[in-house]
C-alpha positions as CSV (number, residue, x, y, z in Angstrom):
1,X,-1.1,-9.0,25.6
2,X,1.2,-6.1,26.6
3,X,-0.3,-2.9,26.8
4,X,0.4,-0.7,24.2
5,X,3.6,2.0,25.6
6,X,3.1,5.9,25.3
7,X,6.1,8.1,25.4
8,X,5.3,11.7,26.8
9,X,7.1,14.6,25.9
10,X,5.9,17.3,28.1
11,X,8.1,20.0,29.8
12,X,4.4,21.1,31.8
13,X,4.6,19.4,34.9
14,X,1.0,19.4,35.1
15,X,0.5,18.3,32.0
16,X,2.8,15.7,32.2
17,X,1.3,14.2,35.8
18,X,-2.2,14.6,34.0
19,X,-1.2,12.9,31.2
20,X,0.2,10.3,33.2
21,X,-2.7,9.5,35.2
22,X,-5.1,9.8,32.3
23,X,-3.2,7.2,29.9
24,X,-2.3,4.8,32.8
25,X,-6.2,4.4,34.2
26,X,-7.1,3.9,30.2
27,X,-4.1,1.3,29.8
28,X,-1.3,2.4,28.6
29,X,2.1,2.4,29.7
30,X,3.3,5.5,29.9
31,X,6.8,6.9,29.8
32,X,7.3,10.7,30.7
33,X,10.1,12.8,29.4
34,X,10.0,16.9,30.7
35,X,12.9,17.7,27.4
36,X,13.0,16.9,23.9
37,X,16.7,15.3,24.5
38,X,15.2,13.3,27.3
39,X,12.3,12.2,25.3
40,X,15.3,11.1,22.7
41,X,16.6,9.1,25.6
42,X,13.6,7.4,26.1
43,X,12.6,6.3,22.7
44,X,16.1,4.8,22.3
45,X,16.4,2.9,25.5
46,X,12.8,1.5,25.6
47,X,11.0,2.5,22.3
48,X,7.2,3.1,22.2
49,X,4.2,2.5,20.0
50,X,3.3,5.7,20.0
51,X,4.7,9.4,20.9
52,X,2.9,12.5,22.3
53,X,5.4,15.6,21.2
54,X,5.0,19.0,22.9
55,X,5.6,21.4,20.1
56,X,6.8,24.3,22.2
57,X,9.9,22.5,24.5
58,X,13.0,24.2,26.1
59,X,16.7,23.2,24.4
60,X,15.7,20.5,22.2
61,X,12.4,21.7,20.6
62,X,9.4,19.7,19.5
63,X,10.6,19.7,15.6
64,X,13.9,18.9,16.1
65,X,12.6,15.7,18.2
66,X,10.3,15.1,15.8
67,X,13.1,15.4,12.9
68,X,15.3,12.6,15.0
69,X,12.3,10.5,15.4
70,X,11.8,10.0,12.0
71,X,15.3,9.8,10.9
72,X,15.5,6.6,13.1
73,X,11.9,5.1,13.3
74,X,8.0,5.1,11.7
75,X,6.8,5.7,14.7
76,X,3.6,7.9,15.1
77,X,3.7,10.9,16.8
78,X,1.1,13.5,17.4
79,X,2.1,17.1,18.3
80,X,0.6,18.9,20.8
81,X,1.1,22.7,20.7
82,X,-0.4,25.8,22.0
83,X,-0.7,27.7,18.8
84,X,-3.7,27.1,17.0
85,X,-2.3,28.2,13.6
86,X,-2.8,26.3,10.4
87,X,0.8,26.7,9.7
88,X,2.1,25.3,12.3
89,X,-0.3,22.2,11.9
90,X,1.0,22.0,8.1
91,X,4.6,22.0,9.2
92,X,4.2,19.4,11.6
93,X,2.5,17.1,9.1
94,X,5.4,17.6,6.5
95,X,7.6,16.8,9.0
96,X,6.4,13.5,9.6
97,X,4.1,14.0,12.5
98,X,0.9,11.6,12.6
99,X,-2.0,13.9,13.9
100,X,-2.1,17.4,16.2
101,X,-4.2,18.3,19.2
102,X,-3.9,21.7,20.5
103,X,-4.0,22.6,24.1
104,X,-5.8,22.9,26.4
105,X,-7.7,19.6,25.1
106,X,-10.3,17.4,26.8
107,X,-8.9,14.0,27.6
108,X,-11.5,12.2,25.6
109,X,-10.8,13.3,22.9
110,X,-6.3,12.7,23.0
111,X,-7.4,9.4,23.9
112,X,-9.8,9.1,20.6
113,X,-7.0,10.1,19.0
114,X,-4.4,8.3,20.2
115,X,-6.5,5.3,19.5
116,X,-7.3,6.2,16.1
117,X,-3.4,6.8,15.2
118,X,-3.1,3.4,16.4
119,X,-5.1,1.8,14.4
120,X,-4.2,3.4,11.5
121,X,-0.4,2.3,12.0
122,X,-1.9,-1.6,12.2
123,X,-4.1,-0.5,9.4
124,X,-0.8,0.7,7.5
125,X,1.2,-2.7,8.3
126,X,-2.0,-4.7,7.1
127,X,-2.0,-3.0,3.7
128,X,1.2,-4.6,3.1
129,X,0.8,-8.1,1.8
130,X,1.1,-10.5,4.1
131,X,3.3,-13.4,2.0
132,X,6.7,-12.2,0.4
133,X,5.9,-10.3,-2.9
134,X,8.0,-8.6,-5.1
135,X,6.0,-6.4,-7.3
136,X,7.7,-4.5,-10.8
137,X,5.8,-1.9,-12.2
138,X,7.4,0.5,-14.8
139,X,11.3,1.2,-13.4
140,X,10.1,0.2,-10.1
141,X,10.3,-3.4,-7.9
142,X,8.7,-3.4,-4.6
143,X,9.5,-6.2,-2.2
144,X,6.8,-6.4,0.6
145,X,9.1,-8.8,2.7
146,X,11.3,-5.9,3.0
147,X,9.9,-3.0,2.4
148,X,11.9,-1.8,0.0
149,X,11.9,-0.1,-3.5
150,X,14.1,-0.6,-6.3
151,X,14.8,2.1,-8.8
152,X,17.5,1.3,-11.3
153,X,20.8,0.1,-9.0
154,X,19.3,1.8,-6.3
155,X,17.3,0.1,-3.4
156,X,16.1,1.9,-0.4
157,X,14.1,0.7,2.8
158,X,10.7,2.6,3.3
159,X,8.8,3.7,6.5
160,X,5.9,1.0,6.5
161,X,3.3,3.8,5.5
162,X,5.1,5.5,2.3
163,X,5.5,1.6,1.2
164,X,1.9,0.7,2.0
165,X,0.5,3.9,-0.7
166,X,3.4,3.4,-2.9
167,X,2.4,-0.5,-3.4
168,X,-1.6,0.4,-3.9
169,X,-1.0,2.9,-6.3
170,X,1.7,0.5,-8.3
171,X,-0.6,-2.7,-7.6
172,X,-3.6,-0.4,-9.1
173,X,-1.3,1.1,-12.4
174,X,-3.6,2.7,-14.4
175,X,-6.8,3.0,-12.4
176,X,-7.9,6.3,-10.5
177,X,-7.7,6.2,-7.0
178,X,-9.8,8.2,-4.9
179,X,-8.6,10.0,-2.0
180,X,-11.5,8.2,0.1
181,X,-10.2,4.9,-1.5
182,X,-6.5,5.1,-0.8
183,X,-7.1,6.8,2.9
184,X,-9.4,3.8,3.7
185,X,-6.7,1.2,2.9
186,X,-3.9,3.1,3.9
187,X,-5.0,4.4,7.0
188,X,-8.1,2.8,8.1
189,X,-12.0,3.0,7.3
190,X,-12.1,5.3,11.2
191,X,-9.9,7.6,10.0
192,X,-10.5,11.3,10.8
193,X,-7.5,13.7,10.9
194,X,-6.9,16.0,8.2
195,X,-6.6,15.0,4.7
196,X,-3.2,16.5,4.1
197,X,-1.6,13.7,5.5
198,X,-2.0,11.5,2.1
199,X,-0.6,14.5,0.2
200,X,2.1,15.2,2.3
201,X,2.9,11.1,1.9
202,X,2.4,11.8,-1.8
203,X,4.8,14.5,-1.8
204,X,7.3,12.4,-0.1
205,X,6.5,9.1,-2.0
206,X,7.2,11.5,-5.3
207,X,10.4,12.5,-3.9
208,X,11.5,8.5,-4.2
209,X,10.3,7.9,-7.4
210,X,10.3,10.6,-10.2
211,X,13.3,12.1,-11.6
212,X,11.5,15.4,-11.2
213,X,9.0,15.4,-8.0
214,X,7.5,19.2,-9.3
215,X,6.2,17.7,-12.6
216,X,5.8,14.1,-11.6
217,X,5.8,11.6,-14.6
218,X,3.8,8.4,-12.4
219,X,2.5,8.9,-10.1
220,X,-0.7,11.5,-11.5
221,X,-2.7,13.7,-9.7
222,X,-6.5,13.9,-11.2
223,X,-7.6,17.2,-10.1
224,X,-10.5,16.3,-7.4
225,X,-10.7,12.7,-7.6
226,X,-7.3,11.4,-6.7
227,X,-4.4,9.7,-8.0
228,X,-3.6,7.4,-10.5
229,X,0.1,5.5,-11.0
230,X,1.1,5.6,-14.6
231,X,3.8,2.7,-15.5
């Protein structure tokens, strides 16, 4: 089994050689990158299952990588910054960003993480049915082989995650989802990051499917329970 590659995006040399050392002896390969165009670079030529983003990077910064990334690829990223502002958290999980750790942070615990995000990206893929299903719900078609939604002439690919909630909800039209519910399937029963994740997936799931995201017609919220898909 290959080991699992982590791409480092770190213009601190010592946080970088740290880093390096840390992930390696816990086995991962790691790739190091000291700029956000570097770190581009990288990801392009030999790709990784997961990305550790220095927020605060010289030139290229941390949210324009992140904004590339995810015009390209699903794959998870978790920022690391200096600030330990809630704003800056919030921004980085709108963008697209998997999880945060702020600096200075034990390794221990960026390893827990890491491993967690993992998981939850397998846990993301295995939400998705396994045989070729095309599901129509409403003015909607999912197809699971693809990973793609139809909406009226209109069929666009989806990051594996986005199709993973979108296809529970649809599968489930007309029942109440807890937030406990759809995190557990969507994201794994050992998830621990911050719940804003499923609403900023919500947000952006929305964005897909209504004709008006700020007064959304299926998919419901039901003020503190969850969500509910209404065909």
């Amino acid at each position: 089994m290959n080991a699992e590659r982590i791409l480092v995006i770190e213009d601190e040399e010592s946080y970088r050689d740290s880093l390096a050392f840390l992930l390696s002896r816990e086995g991962f390969d790691v790739i190091l990158a000291e700029t956000g165009t570097r770190g581009v670079e990288q990801f392009q030529r030999h790709g990784a299952d997961l990305v550790l983003l220095d927020l605060m990077l010289p030139g290229m910064s941390g949210p324009e990588v992140l904004r590339t990334l995810r015009e390209r690829s699903d794959v998870p990223v978790i920022m690391v910054t200096a600030k330990d502002e809630q704003v800056d958290k919030i921004i980085g999980l709108e963008m697209g960003a998997d999880d945060y750790v702020t600096k200075p942070y034990s390794g221990r615990e960026l390893v827990a993480r890491i491993r967690s995000v993992l998981r939850r990206q397998a846990a993301a893929h295995s939400a998705i049915p396994d045989e070729p299903t095309r599901l129509s719900v409403g003015p909607l078609t999912l197809d699971a082989e693809r990973l793609t939604l139809t909406k009226g002439d209109e069929t666009t690919a989806l990051p594996p995650k986005e199709f993973a909630l979108l296809y529970l909800l649809a599968q489930n039209a007309g029942r109440v989802l807890p937030r406990h519910v759809i995190i557990e399937r969507v994201w794994g029963a050992d998830y621990y990051g911050d719940t804003k994740t499923l609403d900023v997936h919500i947000k952006r799931v929305r964005a897909r499917v209504e004709e008006d995201p700020a007064e959304p017609k299926l998919i419901q919220t039901v003020r503190g329970v969850g969500y509910t898909f209404e065909a």
